[in-house]
N, C-alpha and C positions, 0 to 999 in steps of 0.2 A: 494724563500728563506724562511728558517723556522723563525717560531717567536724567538726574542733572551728571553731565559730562565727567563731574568729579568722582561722583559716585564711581561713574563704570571705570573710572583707571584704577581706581581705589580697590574695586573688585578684581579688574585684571593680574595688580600685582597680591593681593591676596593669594589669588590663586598659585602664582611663584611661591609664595611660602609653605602653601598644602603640598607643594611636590617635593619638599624637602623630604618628607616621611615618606614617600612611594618608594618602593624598590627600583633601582634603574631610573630615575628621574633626576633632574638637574639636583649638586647638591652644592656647597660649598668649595672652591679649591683646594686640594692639599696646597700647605704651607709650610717650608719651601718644598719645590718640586725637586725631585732627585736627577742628578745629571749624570748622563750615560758614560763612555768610559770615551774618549778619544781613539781615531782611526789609526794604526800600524801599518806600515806593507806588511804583508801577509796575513792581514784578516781575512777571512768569510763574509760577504754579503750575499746578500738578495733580492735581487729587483722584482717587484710584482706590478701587478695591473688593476688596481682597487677602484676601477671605475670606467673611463674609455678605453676603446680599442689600441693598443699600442703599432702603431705602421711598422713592418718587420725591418726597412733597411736603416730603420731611427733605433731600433732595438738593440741589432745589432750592429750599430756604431758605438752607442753608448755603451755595452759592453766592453768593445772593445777600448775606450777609451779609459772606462773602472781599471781594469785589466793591467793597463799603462800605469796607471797609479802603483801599483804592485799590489792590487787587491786580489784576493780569489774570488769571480763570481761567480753567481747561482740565478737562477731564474726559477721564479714561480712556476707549478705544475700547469696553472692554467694563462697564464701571462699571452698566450698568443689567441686568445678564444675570443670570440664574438658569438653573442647572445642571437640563441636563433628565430629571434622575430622582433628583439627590439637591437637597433643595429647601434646605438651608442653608447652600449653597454657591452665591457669586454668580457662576457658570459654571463654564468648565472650568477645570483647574488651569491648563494652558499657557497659556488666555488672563488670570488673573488674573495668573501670574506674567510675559507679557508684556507687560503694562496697566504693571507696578509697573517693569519694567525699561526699557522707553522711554520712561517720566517721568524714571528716573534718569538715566538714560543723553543724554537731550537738553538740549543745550549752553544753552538759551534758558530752562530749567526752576530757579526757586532754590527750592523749595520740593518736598514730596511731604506731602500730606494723605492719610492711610488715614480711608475714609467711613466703615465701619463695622468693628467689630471680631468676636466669634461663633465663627465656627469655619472650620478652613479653610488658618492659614498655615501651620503645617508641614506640610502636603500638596506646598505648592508652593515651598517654599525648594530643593530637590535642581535644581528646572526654572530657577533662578536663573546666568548667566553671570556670577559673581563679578570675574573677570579684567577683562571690558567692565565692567564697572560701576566697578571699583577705576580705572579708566582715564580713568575720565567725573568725578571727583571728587568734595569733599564739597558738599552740601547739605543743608539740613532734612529732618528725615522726622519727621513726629506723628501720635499715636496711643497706645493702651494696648490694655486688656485681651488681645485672641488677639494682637495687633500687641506683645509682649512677644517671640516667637518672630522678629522681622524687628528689632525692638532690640538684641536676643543677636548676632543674625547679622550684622547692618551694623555693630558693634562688633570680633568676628570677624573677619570678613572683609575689608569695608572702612578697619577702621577709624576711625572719625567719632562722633564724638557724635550724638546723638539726645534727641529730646526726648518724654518722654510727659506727654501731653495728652489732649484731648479727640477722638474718632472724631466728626470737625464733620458727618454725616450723622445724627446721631441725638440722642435728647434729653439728653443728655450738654455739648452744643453749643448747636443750636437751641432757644431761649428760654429759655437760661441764660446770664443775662447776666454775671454775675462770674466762671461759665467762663472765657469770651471774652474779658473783659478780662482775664483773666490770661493766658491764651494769647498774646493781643495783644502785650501788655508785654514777656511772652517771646522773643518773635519780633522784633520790632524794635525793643526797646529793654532787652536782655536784662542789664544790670550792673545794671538796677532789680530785677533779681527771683531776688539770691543770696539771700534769707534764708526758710526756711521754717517755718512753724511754724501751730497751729491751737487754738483758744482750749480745747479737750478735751486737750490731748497730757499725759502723763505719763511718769513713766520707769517700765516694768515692772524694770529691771536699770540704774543709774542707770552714770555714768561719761562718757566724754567719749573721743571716736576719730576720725581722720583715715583717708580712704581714696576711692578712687575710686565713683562712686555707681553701680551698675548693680541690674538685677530687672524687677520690674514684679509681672506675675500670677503666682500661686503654684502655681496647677495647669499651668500652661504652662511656666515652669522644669522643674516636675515631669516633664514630659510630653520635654521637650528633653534629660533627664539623658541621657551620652553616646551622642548624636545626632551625625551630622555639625552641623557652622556651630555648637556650641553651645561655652560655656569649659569647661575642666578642673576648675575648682573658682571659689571665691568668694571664695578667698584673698586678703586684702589689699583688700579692695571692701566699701562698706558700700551693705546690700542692704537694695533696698527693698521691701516685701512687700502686698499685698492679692488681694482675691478677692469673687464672688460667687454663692451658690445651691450654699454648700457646708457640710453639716453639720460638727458638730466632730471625727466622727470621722473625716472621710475628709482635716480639715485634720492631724487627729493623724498620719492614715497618709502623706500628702504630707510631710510635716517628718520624720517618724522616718525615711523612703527614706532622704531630702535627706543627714543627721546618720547614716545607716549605714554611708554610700557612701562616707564622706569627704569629701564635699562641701562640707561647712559649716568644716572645717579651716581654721582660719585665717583667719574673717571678720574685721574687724574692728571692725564694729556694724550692728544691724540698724534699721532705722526702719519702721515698721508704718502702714500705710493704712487704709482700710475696708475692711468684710467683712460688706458690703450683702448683710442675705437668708441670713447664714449660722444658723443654727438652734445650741442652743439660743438663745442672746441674747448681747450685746456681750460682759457681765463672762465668763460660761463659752468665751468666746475668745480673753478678755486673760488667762486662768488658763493657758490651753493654751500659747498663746505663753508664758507664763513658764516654764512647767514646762518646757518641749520648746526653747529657746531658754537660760534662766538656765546650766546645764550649761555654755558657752559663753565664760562669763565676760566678755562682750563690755557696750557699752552698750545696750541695748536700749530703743528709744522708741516707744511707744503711741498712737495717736490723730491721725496728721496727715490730714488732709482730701483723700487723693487717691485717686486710685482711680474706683471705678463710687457717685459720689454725685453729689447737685445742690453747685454752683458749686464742684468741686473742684481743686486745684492743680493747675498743670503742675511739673513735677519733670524740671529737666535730667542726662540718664544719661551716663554716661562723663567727668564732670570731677571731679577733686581736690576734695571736701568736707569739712566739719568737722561730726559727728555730736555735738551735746550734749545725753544725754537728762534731764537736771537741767534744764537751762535749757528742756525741751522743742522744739529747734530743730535744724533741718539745714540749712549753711550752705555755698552752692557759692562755692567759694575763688576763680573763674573763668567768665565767663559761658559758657554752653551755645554761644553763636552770636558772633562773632567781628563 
């Protein structure tokens, strides 16, 4: 006789609660997360490469454009390296993961810029010394797409807010100018940029919800489901969701995982990004999301501008927000950066 269906979820999420007690295993969020210090001219940062190959003349554009800000930058030791046998990888794991930890870790550094995003960080989060880093305290770190996996974890682990924004090594960044000024704004004058919203939003599931903001890329949660450094669930967090170069059946199979595992238990609203490149077309991905998301009961809102598109939002993770998908807005109760 086969197992009855109930049983085996019943054991799967069992299993999330045995990893509470494992060393380096998903464990609860701190609550609240600590927020880093706000950008000055004349800080220090440093951009690294925690995952793809950074293109040199994306590198150094973006530098020069930090630069412009009146930052002082730094570049990671290994930032220009490519892995010598697997080519989407910008070196080796222990150097990307020690590029990203002696930015954190040094005293003189208020910033951490990920160049490029691709593939890559969950290879090197295990090579991460959490303890030194929790020790070294908070600052910025920006980024999205694969840098969704170092948002989970410096949440986790550390602790601290983070901000997802633009990978300033790529066209994401470079010669998007309403990017940057919104990144900008973000970064050192962050009480100007609680309110979210984008002139396409809708509510697929209409309603109004309060909850801490975390997510980012949806195949990369997917990919993070009970992982070390990743959360237990989504409980109480309103998630933020995009993606791209993924058809809708494999976003159908990414979300059904999500909503089998128990994961989704307890959201308490979702807000939806783009989903640049996702095959069939936009509407047969706002159906999916309703279908596979409505179930939920939650608010669920449509169409904000962040993600993998030209001039898209930065989106502060980890602060107390008000999701209203009537009003089409998501609104951080507290600025990302202190």
């Amino acid at each position: 006789m086969g197992t009855d269906v109930g049983e085996s979820t019943a054991e799967v999420r069992e299993g999330f609660e045995e990893r509470k007690g494992v060393p380096g295993a998903s464990r609860p969020v701190p609550s609240p997360l600590r927020r880093p210090p706000r950008l000055r001219r004349g800080d220090r940062v440093r951009l690294v490469a925690p995952c793809s190959p950074v293109p040199a003349a994306q590198l150094d554009a973006a530098v020069s454009i930090l630069t412009g800000w009146g930052l002082e930058v730094e570049t990671g030791r290994h930032i220009r390296d490519q892995h010598p046998v697997l080519p989407y990888l910008a070196g080796e794991d222990r150097d990307r993961a020690a590029d990203l930890q002696e930015a954190w870790c040094d005293p003189d550094v208020r910033a951490v810029f990920c160049a490029r995003g691709g593939d890559g960080a969950h290879r090197m989060l295990d090579l991460l010394d959490f303890d030194a880093m929790r020790e070294a305290g908070p600052k910025a770190l920006i980024g999205f797409s694969d840098i969704t996996a170092l948002h989970e974890a410096f949440a986790m682990e550390l602790g601290v807010t983070t901000v997802h924004g633009p990978v300033v090594g790529t066209r994401y960044f470079v010669g998007d100018e309403p990017a940057q000024r919104d990144l900008r704004t973000t970064l050192f004058s962050p009480e100007e940029r609680l309110t979210l919203t984008s002139p396409a939003t809708r509510a697929l599931v209409p309603g109004r919800a309060e909850g801490v903001l975390f997510g980012g890329n949806l195949s990369l949660l997917n990919d993070g489901l009970a992982t070390p450094h990743s959360r237990l669930s989504a409980a109480g967090g309103i998630l933020v969701l995009e993606d791209i170069n993924e058809d809708a059946a494999r976003l159908d199979r990414m979300l059904t995982h999500l909503l089998r595992t128990g994961w989704m238990d307890g959201v308490a609203g979702v807000a939806l990004g783009t989903w640049t490149d996702c095959p069939p077309d936009p509407e047969t991905i706002a159906e999916l999301m309703r279908d596979r998301l409505a179930p939920l009961g939650v608010p669920v809102l449509w169409g904000l501008d962040f993600g993998h598109c030209a001039a898209q939002l930065t989106v502060p993770l980890g602060v107390p927000a008000v999701l209203d998908a009537d009003l089409g807005t998501l609104e951080a109760l507290v600025p990302v950066l202190e």
